[in-house]
N, C-alpha and C positions, 0 to 999 in steps of 0.2 A: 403831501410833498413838504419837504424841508426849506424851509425860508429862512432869506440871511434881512435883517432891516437896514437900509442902507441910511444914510446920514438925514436925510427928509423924510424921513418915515416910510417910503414906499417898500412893500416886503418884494423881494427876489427871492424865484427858486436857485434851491443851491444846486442842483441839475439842471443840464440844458441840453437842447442838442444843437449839435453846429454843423452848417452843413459848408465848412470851409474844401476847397473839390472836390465838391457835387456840382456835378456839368447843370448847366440851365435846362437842359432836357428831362434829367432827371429828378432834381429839387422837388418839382411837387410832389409826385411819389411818392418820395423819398420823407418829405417830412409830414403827408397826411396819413404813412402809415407811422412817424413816430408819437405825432398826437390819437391816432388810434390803439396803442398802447401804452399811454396814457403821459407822455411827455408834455410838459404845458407852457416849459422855455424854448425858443428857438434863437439861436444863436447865426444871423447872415452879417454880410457887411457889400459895400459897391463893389468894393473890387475883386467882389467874388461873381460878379456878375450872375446872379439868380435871386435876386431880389422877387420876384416878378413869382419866380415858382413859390416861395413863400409865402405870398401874399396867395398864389392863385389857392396852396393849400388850405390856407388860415379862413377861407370864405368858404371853400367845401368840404371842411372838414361838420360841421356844423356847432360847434364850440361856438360859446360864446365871447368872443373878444376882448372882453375883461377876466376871461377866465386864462387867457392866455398869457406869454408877457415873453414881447422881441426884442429884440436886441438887434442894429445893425452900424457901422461904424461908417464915417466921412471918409473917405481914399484923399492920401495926400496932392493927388491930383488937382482934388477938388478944395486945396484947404484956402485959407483967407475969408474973410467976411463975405463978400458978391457969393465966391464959387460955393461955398459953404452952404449961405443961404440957399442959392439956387438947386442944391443938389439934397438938401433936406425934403423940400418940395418935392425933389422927383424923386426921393427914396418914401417917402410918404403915399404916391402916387403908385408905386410899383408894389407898395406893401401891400395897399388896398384897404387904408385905414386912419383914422382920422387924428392917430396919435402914436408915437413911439413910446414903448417902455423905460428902452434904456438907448441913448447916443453915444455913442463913443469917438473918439480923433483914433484914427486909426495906429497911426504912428508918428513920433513926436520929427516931424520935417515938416520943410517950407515953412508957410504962416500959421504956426499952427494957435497964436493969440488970437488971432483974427477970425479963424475957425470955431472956437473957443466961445469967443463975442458972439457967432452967430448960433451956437448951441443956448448959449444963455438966452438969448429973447425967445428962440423955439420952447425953452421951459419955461418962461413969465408969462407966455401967451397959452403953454398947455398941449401944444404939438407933441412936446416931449416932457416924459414923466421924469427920466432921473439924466443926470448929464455925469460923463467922465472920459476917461480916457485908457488906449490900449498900448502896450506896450512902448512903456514910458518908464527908464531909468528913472532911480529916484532922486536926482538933480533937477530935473527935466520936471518930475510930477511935483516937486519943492516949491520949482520956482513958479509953475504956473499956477499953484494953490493960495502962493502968497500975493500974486499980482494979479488975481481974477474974482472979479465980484460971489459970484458961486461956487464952493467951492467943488471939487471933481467929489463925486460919492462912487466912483469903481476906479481901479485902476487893474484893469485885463490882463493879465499874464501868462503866459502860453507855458505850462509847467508838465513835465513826464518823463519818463527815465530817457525815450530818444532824444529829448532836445537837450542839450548843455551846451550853454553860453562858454565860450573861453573868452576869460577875461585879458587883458592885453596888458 
């Protein structure tokens, strides 16, 4: 598998699979048959609400855990420091694992400095291997790079011939 090295040394594969809707019914499924052909990124986030099947796959699939590397993102629901932290814990809890690959800010609303703060201590402390952000103009990924102690190592961009942004 093809690895990109992100700004910390930690290698990412350059494939992943994302199971953006995939009903919570189907996610584990869904993603133990794509680590059974031999997928080893898996791309979730909260507000895809299937956390839960990811995690239930990542434990039956029988891969080893380090051999794998998640990815799932904060919902601006949950942004600001309190909600942030609290909801790392239960994206950690629902993974079924003792650390995230990659965090992401879902999208650049509400608080999302605050959010930010609380990704950084989940990576001093080792819950989370690489920190950054999704879907974030580059004003937005600027200015949080220049005023954040860590700086973001992904910035997630949803790219393919259906989506085009019009610009205003």
């Amino acid at each position: 598998m093809e690895t990109v090295k992100l700004n910390n040394g930690v290698e990412m594969p350059m494939v992943g699979y994302g199971v953006f809707l995939v009903s919570p019914e189907e996610c584990e499924r869904c993603v133990l048959d794509a680590i059974n052909v031999g997928y080893r990124s898996i791309d979730t986030a909260q507000a895809y609400f299937n956390e839960e099947g990811v995690g239930n796959a990542v434990v039956k699939s029988g891969v080893p855990r380090e051999e794998l590397f998640i990815t799932t993102k904060v919902w601006i629901a949950n942004a600001g420091y309190e909600k942030a932290k609290t909801s790392i814990e239960r994206s950690l809890q629902k993974l079924q694992t003792d650390y995230i690959d990659l965090l992401l800010i879902h999208q650049a609303y509400n608080d999302y400095y605050g959010t930010y703060k609380a990704m950084e201590e989940a990576y001093k402390v080792g819950t989370v291997r690489a920190i950054g952000v999704s879907n974030f103009y580059a004003d937005r990924f600027v200015d949080l790079a220049k005023f954040s102690e860590i700086k973001p190592m992904v910035n997630q961009l949803e790219a393919h011939v259906f989506y085009q942004r019009k610009e205003i």
